[in-house]
Each structure stands twice: as structure tokens, then as C-alpha cells.
C-alpha positions as CSV (number, residue, x, y, z in Angstrom):
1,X,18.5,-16.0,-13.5
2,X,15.3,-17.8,-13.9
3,X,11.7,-17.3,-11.5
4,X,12.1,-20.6,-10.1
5,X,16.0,-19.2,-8.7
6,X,14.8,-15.5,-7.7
7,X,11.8,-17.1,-5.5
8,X,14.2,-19.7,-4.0
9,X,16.8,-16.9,-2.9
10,X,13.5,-14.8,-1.7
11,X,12.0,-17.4,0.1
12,X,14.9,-18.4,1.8
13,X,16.2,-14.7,2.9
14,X,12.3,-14.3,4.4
15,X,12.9,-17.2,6.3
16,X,16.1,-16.6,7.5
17,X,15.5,-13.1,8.2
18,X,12.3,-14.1,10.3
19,X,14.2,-16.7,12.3
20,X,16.9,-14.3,13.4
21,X,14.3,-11.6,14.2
22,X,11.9,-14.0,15.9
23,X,15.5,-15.3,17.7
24,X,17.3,-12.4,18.8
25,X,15.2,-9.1,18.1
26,X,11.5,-10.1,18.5
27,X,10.1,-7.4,16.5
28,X,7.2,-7.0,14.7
29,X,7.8,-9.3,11.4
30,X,7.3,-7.1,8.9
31,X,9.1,-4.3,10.4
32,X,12.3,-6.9,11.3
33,X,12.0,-8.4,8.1
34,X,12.5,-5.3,6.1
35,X,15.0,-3.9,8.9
36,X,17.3,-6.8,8.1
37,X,16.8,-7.4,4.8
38,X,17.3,-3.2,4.6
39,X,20.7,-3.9,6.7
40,X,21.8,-6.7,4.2
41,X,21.5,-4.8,1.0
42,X,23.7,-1.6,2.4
43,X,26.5,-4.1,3.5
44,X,26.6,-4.8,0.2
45,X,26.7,-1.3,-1.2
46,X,30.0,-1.2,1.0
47,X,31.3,-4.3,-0.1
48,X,30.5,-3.5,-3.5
49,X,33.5,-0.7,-2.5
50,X,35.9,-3.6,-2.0
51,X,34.7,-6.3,-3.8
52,X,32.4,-5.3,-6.8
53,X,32.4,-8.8,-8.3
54,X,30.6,-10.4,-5.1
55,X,27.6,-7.6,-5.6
56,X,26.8,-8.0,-8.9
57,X,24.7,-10.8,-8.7
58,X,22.7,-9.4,-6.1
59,X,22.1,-6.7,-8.0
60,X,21.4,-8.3,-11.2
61,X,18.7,-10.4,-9.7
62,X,17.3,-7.1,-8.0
63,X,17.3,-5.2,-11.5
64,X,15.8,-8.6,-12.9
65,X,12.8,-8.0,-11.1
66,X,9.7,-6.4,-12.0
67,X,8.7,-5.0,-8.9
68,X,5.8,-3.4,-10.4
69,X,4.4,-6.6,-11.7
70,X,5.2,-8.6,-9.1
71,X,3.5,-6.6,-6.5
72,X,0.6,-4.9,-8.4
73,X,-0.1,-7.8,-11.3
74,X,0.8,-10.6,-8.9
75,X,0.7,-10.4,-4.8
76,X,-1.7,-7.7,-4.5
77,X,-4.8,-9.4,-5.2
78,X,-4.0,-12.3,-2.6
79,X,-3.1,-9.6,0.0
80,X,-6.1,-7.7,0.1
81,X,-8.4,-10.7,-0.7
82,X,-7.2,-12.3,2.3
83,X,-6.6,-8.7,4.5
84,X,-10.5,-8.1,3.5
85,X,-11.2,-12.1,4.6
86,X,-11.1,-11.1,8.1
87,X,-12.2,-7.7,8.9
88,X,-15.5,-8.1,10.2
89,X,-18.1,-6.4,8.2
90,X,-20.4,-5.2,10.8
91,X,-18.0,-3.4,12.2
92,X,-16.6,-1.7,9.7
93,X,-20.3,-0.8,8.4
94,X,-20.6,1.7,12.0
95,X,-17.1,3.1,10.7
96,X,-17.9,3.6,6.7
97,X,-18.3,6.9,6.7
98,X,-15.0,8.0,8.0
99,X,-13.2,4.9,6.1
100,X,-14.9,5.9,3.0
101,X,-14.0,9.4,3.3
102,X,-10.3,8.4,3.8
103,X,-9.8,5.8,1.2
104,X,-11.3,8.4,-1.4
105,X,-11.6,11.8,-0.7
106,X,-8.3,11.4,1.6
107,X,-6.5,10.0,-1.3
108,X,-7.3,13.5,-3.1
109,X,-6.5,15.8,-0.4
110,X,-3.3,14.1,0.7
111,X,-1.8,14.0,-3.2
112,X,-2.5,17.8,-3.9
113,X,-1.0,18.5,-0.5
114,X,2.1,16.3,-0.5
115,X,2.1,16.7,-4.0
116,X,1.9,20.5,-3.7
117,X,4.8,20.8,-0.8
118,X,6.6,18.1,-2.7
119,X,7.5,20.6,-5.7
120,X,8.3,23.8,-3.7
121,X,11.1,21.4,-2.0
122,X,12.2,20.2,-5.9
123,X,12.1,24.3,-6.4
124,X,14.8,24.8,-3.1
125,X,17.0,22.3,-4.2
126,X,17.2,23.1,-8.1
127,X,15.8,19.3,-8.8
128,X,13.6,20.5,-12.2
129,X,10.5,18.3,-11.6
130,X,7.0,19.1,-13.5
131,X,4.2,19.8,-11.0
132,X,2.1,17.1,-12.7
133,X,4.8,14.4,-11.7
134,X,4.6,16.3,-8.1
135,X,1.3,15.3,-7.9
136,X,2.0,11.8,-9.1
137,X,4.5,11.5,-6.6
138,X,1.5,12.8,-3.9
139,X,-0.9,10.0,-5.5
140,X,1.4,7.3,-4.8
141,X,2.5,8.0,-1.6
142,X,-1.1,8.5,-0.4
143,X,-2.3,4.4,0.3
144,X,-1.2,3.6,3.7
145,X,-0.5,-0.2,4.6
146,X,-1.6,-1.2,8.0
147,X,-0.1,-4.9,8.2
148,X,3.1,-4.0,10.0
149,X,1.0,-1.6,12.4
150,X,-2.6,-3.7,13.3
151,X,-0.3,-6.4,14.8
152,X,1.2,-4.0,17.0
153,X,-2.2,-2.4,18.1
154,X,-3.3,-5.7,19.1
155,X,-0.3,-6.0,21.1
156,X,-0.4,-3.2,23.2
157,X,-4.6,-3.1,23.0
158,X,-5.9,-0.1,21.4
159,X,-9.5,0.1,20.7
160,X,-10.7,-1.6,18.2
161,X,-12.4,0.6,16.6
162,X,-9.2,2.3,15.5
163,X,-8.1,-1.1,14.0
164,X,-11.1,-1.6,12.1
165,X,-10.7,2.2,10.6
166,X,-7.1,1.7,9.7
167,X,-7.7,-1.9,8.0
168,X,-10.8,-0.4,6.5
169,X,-9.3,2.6,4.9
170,X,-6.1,0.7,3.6
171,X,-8.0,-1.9,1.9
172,X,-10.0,0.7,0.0
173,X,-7.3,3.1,-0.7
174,X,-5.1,1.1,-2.7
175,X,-7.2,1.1,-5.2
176,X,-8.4,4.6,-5.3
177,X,-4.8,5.4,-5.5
178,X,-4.1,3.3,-8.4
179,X,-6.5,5.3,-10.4
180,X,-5.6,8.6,-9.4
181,X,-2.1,8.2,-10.2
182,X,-3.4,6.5,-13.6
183,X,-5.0,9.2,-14.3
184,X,-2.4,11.8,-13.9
185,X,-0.1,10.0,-16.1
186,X,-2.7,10.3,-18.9
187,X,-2.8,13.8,-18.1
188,X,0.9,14.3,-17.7
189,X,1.1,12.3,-21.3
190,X,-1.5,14.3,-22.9
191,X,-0.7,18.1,-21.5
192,X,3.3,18.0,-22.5
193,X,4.6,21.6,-23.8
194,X,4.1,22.2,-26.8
195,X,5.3,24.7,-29.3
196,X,3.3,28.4,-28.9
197,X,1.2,29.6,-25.6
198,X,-2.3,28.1,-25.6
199,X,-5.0,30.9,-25.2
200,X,-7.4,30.9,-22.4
201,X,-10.0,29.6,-24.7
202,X,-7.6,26.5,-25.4
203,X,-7.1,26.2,-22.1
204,X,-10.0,25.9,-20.7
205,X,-11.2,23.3,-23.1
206,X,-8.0,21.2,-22.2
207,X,-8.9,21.3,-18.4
208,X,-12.7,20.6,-19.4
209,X,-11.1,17.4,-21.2
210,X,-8.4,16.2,-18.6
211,X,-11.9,16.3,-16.2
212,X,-14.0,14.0,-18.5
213,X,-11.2,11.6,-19.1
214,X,-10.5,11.4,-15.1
215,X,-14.0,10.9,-14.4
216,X,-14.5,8.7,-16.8
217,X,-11.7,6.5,-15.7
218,X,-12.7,6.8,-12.4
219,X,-16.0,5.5,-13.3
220,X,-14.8,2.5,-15.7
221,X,-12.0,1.4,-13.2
222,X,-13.9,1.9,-9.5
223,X,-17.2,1.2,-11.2
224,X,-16.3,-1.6,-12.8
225,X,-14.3,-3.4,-9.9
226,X,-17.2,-3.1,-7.7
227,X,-19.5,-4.7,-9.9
228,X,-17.0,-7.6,-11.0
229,X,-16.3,-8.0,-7.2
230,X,-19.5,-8.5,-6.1
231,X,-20.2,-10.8,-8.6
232,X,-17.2,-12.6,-7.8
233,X,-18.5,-12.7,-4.4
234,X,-22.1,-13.8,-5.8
235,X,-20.8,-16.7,-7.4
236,X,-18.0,-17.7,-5.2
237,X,-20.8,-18.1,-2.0
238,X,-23.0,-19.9,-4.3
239,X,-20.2,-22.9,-5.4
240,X,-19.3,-22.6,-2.0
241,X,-22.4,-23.6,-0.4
242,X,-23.3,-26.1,-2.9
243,X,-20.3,-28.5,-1.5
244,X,-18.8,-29.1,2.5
245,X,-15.0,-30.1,0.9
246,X,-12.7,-27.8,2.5
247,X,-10.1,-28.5,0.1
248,X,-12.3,-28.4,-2.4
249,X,-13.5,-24.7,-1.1
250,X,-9.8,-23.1,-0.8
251,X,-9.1,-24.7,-4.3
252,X,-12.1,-22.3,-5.6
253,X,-11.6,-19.1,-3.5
254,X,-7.4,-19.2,-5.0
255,X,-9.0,-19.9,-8.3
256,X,-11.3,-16.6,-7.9
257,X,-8.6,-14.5,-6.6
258,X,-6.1,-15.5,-9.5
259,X,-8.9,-15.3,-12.1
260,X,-11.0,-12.4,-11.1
261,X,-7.7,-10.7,-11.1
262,X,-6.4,-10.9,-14.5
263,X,-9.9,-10.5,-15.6
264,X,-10.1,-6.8,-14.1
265,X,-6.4,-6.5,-15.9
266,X,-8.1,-7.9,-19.5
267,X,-11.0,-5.1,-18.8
268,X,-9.8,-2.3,-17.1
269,X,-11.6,-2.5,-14.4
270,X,-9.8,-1.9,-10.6
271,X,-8.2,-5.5,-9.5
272,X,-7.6,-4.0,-6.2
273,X,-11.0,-2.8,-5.8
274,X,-12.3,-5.8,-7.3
275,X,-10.6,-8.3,-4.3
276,X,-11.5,-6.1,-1.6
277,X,-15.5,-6.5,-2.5
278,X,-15.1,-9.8,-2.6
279,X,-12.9,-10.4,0.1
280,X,-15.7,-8.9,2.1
281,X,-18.3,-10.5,1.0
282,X,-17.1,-14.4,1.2
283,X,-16.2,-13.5,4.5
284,X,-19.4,-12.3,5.8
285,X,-21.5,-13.8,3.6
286,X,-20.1,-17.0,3.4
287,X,-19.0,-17.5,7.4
288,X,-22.9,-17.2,7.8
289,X,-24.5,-18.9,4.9
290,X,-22.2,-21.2,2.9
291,X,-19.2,-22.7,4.9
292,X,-19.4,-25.4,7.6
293,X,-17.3,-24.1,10.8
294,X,-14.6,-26.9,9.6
295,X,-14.2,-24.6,6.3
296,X,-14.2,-21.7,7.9
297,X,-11.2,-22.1,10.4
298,X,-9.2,-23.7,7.0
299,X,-10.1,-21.6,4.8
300,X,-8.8,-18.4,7.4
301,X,-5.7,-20.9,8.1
302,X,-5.1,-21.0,4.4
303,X,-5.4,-17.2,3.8
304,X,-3.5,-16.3,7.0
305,X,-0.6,-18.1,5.7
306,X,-0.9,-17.1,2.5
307,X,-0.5,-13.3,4.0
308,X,2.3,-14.3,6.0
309,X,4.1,-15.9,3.5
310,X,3.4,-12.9,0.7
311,X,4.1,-10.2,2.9
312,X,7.1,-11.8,4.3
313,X,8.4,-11.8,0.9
314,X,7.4,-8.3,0.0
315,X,9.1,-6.8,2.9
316,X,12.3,-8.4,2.1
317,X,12.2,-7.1,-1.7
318,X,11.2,-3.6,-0.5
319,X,15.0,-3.9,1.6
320,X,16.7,-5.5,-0.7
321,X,15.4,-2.6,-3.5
322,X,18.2,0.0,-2.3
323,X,20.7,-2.1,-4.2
324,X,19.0,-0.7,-7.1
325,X,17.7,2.9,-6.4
326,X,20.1,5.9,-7.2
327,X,21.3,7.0,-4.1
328,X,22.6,10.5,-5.3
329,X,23.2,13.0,-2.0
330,X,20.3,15.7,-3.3
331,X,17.9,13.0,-4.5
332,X,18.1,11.8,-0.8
333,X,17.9,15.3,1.3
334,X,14.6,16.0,-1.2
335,X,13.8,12.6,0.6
336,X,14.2,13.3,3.9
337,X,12.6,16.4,3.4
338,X,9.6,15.4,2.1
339,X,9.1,13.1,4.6
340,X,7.6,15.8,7.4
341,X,5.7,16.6,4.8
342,X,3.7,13.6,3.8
343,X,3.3,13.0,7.6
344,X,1.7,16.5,7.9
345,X,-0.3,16.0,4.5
346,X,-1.7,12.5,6.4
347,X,-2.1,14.5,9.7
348,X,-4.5,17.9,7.9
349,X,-6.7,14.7,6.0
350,X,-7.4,12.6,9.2
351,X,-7.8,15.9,11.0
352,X,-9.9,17.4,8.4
353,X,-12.2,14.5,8.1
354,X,-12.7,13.8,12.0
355,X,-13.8,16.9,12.1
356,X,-15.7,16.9,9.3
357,X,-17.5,14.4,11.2
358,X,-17.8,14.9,14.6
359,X,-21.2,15.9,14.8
360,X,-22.4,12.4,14.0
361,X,-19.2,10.0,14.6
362,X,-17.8,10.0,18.5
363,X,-14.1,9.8,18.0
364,X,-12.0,8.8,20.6
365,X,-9.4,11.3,22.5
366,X,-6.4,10.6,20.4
367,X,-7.6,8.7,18.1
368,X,-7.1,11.3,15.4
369,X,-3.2,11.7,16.1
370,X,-2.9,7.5,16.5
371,X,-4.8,7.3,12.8
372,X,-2.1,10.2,11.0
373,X,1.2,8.0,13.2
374,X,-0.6,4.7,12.5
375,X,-0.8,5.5,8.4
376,X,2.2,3.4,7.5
377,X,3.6,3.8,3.7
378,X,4.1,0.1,1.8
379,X,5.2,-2.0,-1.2
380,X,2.4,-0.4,-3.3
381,X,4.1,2.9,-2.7
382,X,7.5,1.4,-3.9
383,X,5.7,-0.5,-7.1
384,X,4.0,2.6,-8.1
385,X,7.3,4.8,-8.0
386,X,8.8,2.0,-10.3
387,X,6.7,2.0,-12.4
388,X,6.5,5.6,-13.0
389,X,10.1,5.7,-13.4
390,X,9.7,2.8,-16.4
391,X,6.9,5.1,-18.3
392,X,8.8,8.6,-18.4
393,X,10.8,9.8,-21.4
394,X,14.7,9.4,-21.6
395,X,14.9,13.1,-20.9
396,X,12.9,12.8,-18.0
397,X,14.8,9.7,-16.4
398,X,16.6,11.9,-13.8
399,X,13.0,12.9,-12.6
400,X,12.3,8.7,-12.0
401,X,15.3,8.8,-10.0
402,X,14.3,11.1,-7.5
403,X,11.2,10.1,-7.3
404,X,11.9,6.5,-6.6
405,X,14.6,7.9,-3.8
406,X,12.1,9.7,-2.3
407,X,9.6,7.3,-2.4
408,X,11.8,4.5,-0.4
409,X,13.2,7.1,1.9
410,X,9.7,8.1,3.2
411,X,8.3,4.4,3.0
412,X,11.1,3.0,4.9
413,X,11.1,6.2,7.8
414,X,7.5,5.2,7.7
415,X,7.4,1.8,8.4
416,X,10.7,1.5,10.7
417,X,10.4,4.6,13.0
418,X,6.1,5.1,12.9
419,X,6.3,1.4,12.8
420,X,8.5,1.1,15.9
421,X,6.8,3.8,17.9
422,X,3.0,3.1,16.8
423,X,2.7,1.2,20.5
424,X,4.5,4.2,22.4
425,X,2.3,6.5,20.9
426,X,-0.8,4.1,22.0
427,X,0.5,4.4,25.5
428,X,0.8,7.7,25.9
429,X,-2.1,8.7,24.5
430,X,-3.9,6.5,26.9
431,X,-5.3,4.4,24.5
432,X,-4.1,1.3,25.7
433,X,-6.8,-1.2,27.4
434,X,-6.6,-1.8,31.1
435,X,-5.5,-6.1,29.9
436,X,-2.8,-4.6,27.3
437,X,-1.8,-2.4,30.6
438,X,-1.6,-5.1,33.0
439,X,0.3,-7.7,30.2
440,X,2.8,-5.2,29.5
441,X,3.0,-4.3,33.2
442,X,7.0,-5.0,34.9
């Protein structure tokens, strides 16, 4: 099936599937689109029962697609670009401490916990998993995605500084996660079993190695995405104020995207990290100093439906992906029970760092349980468990499996039931404004 055919039969499912949601179930269109599309794809599996011919070319144009490299070497750059476009900076500069700490440190905590709890549960249920691939699995399940969830905080009208701290922290932590699961693949690849016990002298030297070569990545990758970022942003504001052509000023901001992107691929360097900086930066810098109020409101039309359209898309391939995952009965109990777990792994880092904090950051009552509920799991989860599943040894393929099951289980719980009872929460915690009150008032 050629590109031009998948992204006719996607485009055409996300916008049937967001008619019929915006028509008869009005909810949130991320969440509805996934729902259905989710809903679709298991009708299948039980037609498949009856009719096996009429699947298969579902599922051949599901195993067709990279997910991996569509998502990660393809939509992820315009998403956070044009996620980071609109969060106001000087906002999110009174909340960097705490976003900071979440989209980094958070990342840590939350893949040695989930990680950790991850491999006693593969130890109940006889699954043989290493604890390095544990950790992996903690690493990628860490980056939360807040697009389903900010529109339903605005809806019901909780405070906004708990919008700017989950957009913050989600743009950031992509990225961080990228490079922390990167990095314990290269560990994973270099520390395999080998033939006679190492001694203690071998062993330290290996963990003094696997340290320098996670640093060091860290370094090159966040390091250099930063820097490319900001200079992206640099010259980006400079050509921008130079003109007043608002086509001409979209046409350069998608050129920047697409070709900052693949530069960061050609180096190294984080693309994720790289988008976000100089999302950021247009977007402050440029709304004050470089774009005519004409350009501005196209320019955020332009971007605005560029996210619509991209994650409208997204959340219909992350449905329509169970027509492809292997949906054995153990692979999907390790799934459901890991899914407590990565909600109390998200639940002891928020916690951990508010408190951390709370000498110099006010938090507000609640706001600490809404920010663990509110930490949604997205595509880049998915991607990442993909392409895991593509880099492991034949011997090891049964280990993918799992991990992909578990993965999809705990991103889809996340994003249907937390998704679904994010404004429920809001209201019982009080959190809700006395507008958002009245508005949703009977």
C-alpha cells in the first residue's frame, strides 16, 4: 500500500471519527477519537473470527507502518513546536522549578520505580524479562501527554497554574525520556551475559563505564538540542522580523521545524528538546519583537490546526495499533497490573517533588493529587515500546511482546479512564473556578 493510500485511509477515519464524536458523544477529541477508533479495530479482531479475509488489509496497512518513525522522526517535532508556541513564557518561568524537576529528575525517579515494580510483577507471573528492559519499560512510560487533559481543565476551570505545570513538564519530558531510554539500550546492548562471573574489580569498572557513556549522552543529546534550539530560535525571530508577509512567515517557521529536525537526527543532538526551545522562544520572543499582530493570530491559526490535525491522526493510529499487538492472556494481566503501579510511581514523584519544594513554591490544596491523575500516557509511549520491540534479539522477541502489551494497556487506561475523570477529580477537589462552577451549573 503506498504513503499517499495509508494517509488517505488515516485522514479520513480522523474525520469521521471526529464527526461522530463531535455528533453524538461530545467528548473530548482526543479521547473520542482514540475511543472509537480503539472500538473499530477490536470489531475487527472479532470479525477477523468470521471473516479473516476482510481483516487482513487492515492489518497489513497497520503492520506497514512505522509507528516509531512516524511519530518520533515525523509528527513529533510539529507537535511540541506548536504545543511550546503557546504556553506563555512568563508563566511558566514562576513554575520552572517544579517543571524542571519533573521533566528531568521525575523522569528518573518514575523509570527506577515503575521500572523496579514492573519486574517483580514479570517475577509473579513467570514472564522472564531482564531488569535492564524493566527499566526501559519505566523510561518509556515516564513522558506524560497533556493534550487530551489541558482541554478538559479549561473546561471545567482549574487554575491555571496547574495547566501551565502540566504543559510545561510534558513538553520537556519527552525528550528527557528519549535519552534515558537511549541510554539504557546502550547499556542493555553492552552489559549482555557473558561467559564466566565478572569480579568485583570488573564490575565496578563496567558501572564506572555505563556512567560515563550515560552522561555523556545526556550531555551531547540535551546539550546539544538546547543549543541548536536556541539558535533556531535566534535566527528564526531575526528572518521573521526582517519581513510583515504572513505567508511568507509560516512558510519559514514549517521550514525550521522540518529542518532543524532532521538536523538534530544528522547530529545526535535531542529533536524533541531542540523544538521545544524554539517553540518557546518564537513565541515569546517573536509575539513581542518580530511579528505584526496580523502574523501573530495566523501564524497560531496555522499551528493550532496543524496540532489538531496531527494529533487527530495520532490518536487514531494509537487505536487502530491493537490490530497488531499480541494480545496473549498473561502479556495482558502483567498489563493491567502494572497499571496501579505506574500511577503510584507518577503519584511518589509529583508528591516527592512538591514537597521537596514547599518551602519556597505555594502549591495549591489538591493540586498535587490533580498533577499524578492529570499525567496522561501518549503516542510517544506507544512509539518507544515499538521500537524497542524492533531492536531486541530473536530470542528476546517474546520480551517486545509484552512490553508493547503493557505499554498500550496502561496508555490507553490512561488516557480513556484518567482522561474521562480528570474534570470530576477537578470538582471534587474544589479546584474548579467559581465561572467553570456557574457554566456547568443545572
Amino acid at each position: 500500500m503506498s504513503l499517499l493510500s495509508i494517509a488517505a485511509i488515516l485522514l479520513c477515519l480522523a474525520g469521521l471519527f471526529a464527526w461522530v464524536n463531535q455528533r453524538y458523544f461530545r467528548l473530548p477529541a482526543t479521547i473520542g477519537l482514540m475511543l472509537l477508533a480503539l472500538l473499530n479495530a477490536l470489531a475487527l479482531l472479532m470479525a477477523k473470527q468470521f471473516a479473516p479475509a476482510w481483516v487482513a488489509p487492515a492489518e497489513r496497512m497497520m503492520t506497514s507502518i512505522d509507528f516509531d518513525r512516524t511519530l518520533m522522526q515525523g509528527m513529533l517535532g510539529y507537535l511540541l513546536f506548536a504545543g511550546a508556541l503557546h504556553v506563555d513564557l512568563a508563566k511558566l518561568r514562576n513554575h520552572r522549578t517544579i517543571v524542571l524537576l519533573l521533566a528531568t529528575a521525575g523522569v528518573l525517579i518514575t523509570a527506577v520505580l515503575v521500572g523496579g515494580a514492573t519486574w517483580l510483577v514479570t517475577q509473579v507471573l513467570d514472564l522472564d524479562v531482564p531488569f535492564i528492559y524493566c527499566l526501559a519499560f519505566g523510561a518509556l512510560i515516564a513522558p506524560t501527554d497533556p493534550i487530551a487533559v489541558l482541554a478538559i481543565l479549561k473546561q471545567v476551570g482549574a487554575p491555571k497554574s496547574i495547566e501551565v505545570k502540566l504543559a510545561g513538564e510534558s513538553l520537556f519530558n519527552d525528550g528527557v525520556a528519549v535519552v534515558v531510554f537511549i541510554g539504557l539500550l546502550r547499556i542493555a546492548g553492552i552489559g549482555g551475559p557473558t561467559a564466566s562471573s565478572p569480579t568485583e574489580d570488573d564490575l565496578t569498572s563496567e558501572i564506572v563505564h555505563h556512567a560515563t557513556s550515560m552522561g555523556e549522552l545526556f550531555l551531547v543529546e540535551v546539550g546539544g538540542g538546547v543549543l541548536l534550539g536556541l539558535g533556531l530560535g535566534y535566527l528564526l525571530v531575526a528572518l521573521l522580523g526582517s519581513i510583515d508577509d504572513y505567508k511568507t512567515e509560516v512558510l519559514l517557521t514549517l521550514a525550521g521545524v522540518t529542518g532543524g529536525y532532521v538536523l538534530c537526527t544528522y547530529l545526535h543532538f535531542s529533536g524533541p528538546l531542540a523544538m521545544v526551545i524554539a517553540g518557546l522562544f518564537i513565541g515569546h520572543r517573536g509575539r513581542r519583537s518580530a511579528l505584526s499582530d496580523e502574523s501573530v493570530r495566523r501564524l497560531d491559526e496555522f499551528w493550532e490546526l496543524i496540532d489538531e490535525i496531527l494529533n487527530a491522526v495520532l490518536f487514531v493510529l494509537v487505536g487502530l495499533e491493537v490490530l497488531v499487538i499480541t494480545l496473549k492472556p498473561s502479556f495482558l494481566v502483567a498489563g493491567f497490573a502494572v497499571v496501579p503501579l505506574a500511577l503510584l510511581g507518577r503519584f511518589v514523584t509529583v508528591a516527592g517533588m512538591a514537597a521537596l519544594l514547599k518551602t519556597t513554591q505555594e502549591f495549591t490544596p489538591g493540586a498535587t493529587r490533580l498533577l499524578a491523575w492529570a499525567g496522561l500516557r501518549g503516542g510517544v509511549s506507544v512509539a518507544l515500546a515499538l521500537s524497542l520491540k524492533g531492536k531486541l534479539p530473536p530470542d528476546l522477541s517474546g520480551v517486545g511482546d509484552l512490553l508493547v502489551t503493557m505499554t498500550y494497556v496502561v496508555v490507553c487506561f490512561s488516557i480513556i479512564v484518567q482522561g474521562l475523570t480528570i474534570g470530576l477529580l477537578v470538582k471534587k477537589l474544589g479546584l474548579a473556578t467559581g465561572a467553570a462552577r456557574m457554566s456547568h451549573a443545572p
